[in-house]
C-alpha positions in Angstrom: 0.0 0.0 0.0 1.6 3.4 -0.3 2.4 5.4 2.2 0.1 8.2 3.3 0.7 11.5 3.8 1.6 13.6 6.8 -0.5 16.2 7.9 1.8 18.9 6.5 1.4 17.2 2.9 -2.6 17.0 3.7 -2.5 20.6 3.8 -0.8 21.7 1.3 -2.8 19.3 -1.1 -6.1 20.9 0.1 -5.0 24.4 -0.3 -4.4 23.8 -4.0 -6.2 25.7 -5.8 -7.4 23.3 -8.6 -8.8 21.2 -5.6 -12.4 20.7 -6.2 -14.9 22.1 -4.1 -18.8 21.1 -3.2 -20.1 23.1 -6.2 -18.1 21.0 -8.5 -19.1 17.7 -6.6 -22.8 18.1 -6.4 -23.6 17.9 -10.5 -21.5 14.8 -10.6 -23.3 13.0 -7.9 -26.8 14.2 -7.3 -29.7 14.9 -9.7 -32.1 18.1 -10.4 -30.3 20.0 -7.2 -32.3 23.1 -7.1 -30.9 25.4 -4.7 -33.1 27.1 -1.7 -31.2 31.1 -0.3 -31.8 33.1 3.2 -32.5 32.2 7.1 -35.5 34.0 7.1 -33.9 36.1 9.5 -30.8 37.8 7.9 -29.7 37.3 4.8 -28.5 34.8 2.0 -24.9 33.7 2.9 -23.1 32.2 0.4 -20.6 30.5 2.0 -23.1 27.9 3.1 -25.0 26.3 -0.2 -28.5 23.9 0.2 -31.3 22.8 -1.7 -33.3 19.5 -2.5 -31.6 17.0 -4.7 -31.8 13.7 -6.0 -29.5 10.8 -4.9 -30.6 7.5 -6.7 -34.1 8.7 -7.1 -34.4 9.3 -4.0 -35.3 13.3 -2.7 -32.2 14.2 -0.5 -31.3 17.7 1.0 -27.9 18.9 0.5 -25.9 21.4 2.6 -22.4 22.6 2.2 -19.7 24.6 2.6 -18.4 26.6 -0.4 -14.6 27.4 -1.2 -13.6 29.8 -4.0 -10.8 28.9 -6.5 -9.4 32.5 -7.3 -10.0 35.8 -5.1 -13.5 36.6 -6.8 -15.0 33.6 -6.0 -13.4 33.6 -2.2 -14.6 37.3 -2.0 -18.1 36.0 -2.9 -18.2 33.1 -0.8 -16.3 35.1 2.6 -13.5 32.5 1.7 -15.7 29.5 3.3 -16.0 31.1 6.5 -19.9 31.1 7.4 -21.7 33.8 9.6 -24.2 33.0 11.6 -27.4 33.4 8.8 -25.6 30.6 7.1 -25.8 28.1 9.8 -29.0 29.5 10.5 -30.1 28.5 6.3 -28.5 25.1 7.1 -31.0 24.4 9.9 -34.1 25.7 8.1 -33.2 23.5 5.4 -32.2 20.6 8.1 -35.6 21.1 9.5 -37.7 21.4 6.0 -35.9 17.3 5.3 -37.3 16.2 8.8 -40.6 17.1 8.4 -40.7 15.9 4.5 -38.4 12.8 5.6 -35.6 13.8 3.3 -31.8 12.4 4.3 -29.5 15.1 5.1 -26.1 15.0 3.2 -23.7 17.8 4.4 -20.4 18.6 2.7 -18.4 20.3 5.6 -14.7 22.5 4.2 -14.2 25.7 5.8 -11.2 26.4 7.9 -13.9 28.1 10.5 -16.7 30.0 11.4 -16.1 34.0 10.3 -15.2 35.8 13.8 -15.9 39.1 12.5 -17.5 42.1 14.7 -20.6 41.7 12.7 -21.2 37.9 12.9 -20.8 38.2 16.4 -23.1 40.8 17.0 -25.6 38.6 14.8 -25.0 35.5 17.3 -22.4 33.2 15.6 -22.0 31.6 19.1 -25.3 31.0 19.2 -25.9 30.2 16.1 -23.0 27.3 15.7 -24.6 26.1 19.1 -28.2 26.2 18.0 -26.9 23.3 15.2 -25.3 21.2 17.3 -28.6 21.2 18.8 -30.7 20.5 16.1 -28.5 18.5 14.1 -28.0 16.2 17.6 -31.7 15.3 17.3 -32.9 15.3 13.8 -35.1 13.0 13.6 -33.9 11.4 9.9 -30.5 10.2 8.4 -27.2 12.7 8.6 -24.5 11.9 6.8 -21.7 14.6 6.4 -18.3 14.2 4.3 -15.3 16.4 5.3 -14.0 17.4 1.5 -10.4 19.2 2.6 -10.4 21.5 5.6 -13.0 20.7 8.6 -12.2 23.6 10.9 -13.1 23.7 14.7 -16.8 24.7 15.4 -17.4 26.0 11.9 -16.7 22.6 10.6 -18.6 21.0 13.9 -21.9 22.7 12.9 -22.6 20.9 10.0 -20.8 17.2 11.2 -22.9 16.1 14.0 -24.3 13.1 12.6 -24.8 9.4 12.2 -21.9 8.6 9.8 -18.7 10.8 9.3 -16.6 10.0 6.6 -13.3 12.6 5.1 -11.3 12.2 2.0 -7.9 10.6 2.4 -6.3 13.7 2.5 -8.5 16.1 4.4 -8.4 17.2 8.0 -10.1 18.0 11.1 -8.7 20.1 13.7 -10.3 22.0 17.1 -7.9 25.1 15.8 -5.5 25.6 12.7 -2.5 24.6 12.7 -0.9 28.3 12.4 -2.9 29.2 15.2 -2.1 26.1 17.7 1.4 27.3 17.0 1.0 30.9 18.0 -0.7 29.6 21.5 1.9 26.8 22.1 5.6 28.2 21.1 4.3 31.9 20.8 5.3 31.6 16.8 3.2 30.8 13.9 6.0 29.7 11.8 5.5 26.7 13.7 2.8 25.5 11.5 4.4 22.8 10.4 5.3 21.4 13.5 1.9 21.9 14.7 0.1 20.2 12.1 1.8 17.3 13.2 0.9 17.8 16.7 -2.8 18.3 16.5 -3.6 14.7 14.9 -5.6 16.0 12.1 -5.7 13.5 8.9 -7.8 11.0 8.3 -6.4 8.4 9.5 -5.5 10.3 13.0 -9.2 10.9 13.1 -10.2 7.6 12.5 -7.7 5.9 15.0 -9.7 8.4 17.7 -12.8 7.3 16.3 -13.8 10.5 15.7 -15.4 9.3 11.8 -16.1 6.2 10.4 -14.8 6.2 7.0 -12.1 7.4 5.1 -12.8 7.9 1.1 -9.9 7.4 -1.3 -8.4 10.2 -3.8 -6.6 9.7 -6.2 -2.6 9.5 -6.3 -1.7 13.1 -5.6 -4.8 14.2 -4.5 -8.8 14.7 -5.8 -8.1 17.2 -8.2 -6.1 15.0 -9.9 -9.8 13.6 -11.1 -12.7 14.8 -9.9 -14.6 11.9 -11.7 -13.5 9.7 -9.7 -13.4 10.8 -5.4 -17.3 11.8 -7.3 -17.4 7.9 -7.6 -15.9 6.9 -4.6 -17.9 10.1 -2.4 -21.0 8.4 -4.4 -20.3 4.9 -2.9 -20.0 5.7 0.3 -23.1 7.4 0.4 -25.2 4.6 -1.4 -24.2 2.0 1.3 -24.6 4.6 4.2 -28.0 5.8 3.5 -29.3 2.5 2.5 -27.6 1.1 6.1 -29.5 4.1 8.0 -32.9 3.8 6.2 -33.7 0.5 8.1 -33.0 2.2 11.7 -36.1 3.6 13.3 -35.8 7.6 14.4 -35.8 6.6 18.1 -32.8 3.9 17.5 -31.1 6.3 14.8 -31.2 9.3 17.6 -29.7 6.6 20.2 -26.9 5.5 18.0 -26.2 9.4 17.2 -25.8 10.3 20.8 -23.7 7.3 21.6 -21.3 8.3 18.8 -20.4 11.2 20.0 -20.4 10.0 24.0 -17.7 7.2 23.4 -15.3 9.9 20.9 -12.0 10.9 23.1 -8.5 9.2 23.6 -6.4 10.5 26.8 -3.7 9.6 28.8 -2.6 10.8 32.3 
C-alpha cells in the first residue's frame, strides 16, 4: 500500500487551488439540485449552499460549505468562513428534510466560522450552538463528508451526525494549525510542527474514532480527477444511506448520541 501523507502534505494538497470544491461535486453526484437562499432572518450567505436533490431517485437535502478557487469567488463566498445566517439556512433546510423525511447530506470544508464584529453581533455563538442542537436530534438520516479543511466549530456545525466520513487527504482540527502554534511556542512559523501535533488526517481521526470512513483520492490528491473521489464520495453514500434507512428515528437518535459519547483518547 503506499504510504500516506503527513499532515503537513494533507495541507498543502487541500490548499491547492485546482482542488475541487462542493459546487463541483454536487452535478457529478446528485440529480435536479435546485438550490433554496436566506435564514428568514438575515440574509442569504453564500458560504453555506442547500437545496433539494436527487440521490438514486431518492429526494435528498444537500448542505455545504463553499470554497472559492481565485480571489473573486473567495470574496463571494467570505472564503468559506460562514456567519451565523448561514448556519441559520443550514437548519431551516435541516428542518424542512425532517418534516418531509428527506436524508440530510452535508459537505463540511471551511477552515472556520467567520469571527468578525458583525457575525458576532448577529449571534455566531449562538448560532454554531443552535446546530449542534438540532442536528443532535434530527429526527432522519445525517451523513456529512469532510471534503479538505474541517475547521473547529465552523466545521462541527454541520458534522454532527450518524456517519462521518473525510477524503484521504482532508483534516479535522479543534484550531488551525498556524494558530495552535501561535498559542503553544508563541510563533506561527510553527505550523508545520503543529500540524503534526494536532492529529488532524484522516487516519488520526479515524484511529480516535472520531469518523467512520475514510474515502480514497486519487494519487496526488482529488483534483487530480474529480470523476473519480465523485465515484468513490457516491459509494460511500449509497451503502450509508441505505444502512441508515432501516433504523427507526428513536434507534437512529440513540446511535447518534452514543457516537459522540464514546469519541475521546487520553492519557494521564
Amino acid at each position: 500500500m503506499p504510504e500516506k501523507n503527513s499532515a503537513w502534505e494533507c495541507l498543502e494538497l487541500i490548499r491547492n487551488k485546482n482542488r475541487p470544491t462542493a459546487i463541483d461535486y454536487i452535478p457529478l453526484i446528485f440529480g435536479e439540485f435546485i438550490e433554496l437562499h436566506g435564514d428568514r432572518h438575515f440574509g442569504d450567505d453564500k458560504a453555506i449552499r442547500g437545496g433539494i436533490a436527487s440521490f438514486e431517485g431518492v429526494p435528498v437535502t444537500v448542505i455545504c460549505q463553499v470554497k472559492g478557487r481565485n480571489l473573486s469567488e473567495n470574496k463571494n463566498t467570505n472564503f468559506a468562513m460562514p456567519h451565523p445566517e448561514g448556519y441559520r439556512k443550514a437548519m431551516r433546510l435541516a428542518s424542512q428534510a425532517e418534516k418531509f423525511h428527506r436524508p440530510v447530506i452535508c459537505f463540511v470544508d471551511t477552515p472556520g466560522a467567520f469571527c468578525g464584529v458583525d457575525a458576532e453581533k448577529r449571534g455566531q455563538g449562538e448560532a454554531i450552538a443552535q446546530s449542534l442542537y438540532l442536528f443532535s436530534k434530527l429526527k432522519t438520516p445525517v451523513v456529512s463528508v469532510i471534503l479538505g479543511e474541517g475547521g473547529s466549530g465552523g466545521a462541527l456545525a454541520l458534522a454532527v451526525c450518524d456517519r462521518l466520513a473525510m477524503l484521504e487527504n482532508a483534516v479535522y482540527s479543534v484550531i488551525s494549525p498556524r494558530g495552535a502554534a501561535s498559542i503553544l511556542w508563541k510563533d506561527a512559523a510553527r505550523e508545520k510542527d503543529a500540524a503534526e501535533v494536532l492529529k488532524i488526517t484522516a487516519a488520526d481521526c479515524k484511529s480516535f474514532g472520531i469518523i467512520e470512513n475514510i474515502i480514497a483520492e486519487p494519487a496526488g490528491g482529488a483534483q487530480n480527477s474529480p470523476e473519480e473521489t465523485s465515484e468513490n464520495i457516491t459509494a460511500f453514500l449509497s451503502e450509508t444511506l441505505r444502512e441508515l434507512a432501516k433504523l427507526p428515528a428513536d434507534e437512529l437518535l440513540r446511535a447518534r448520541y452514543n457516537k459522540f459519547r464514546k469519541i475521546g483518547v487520553y492519557s494521564e
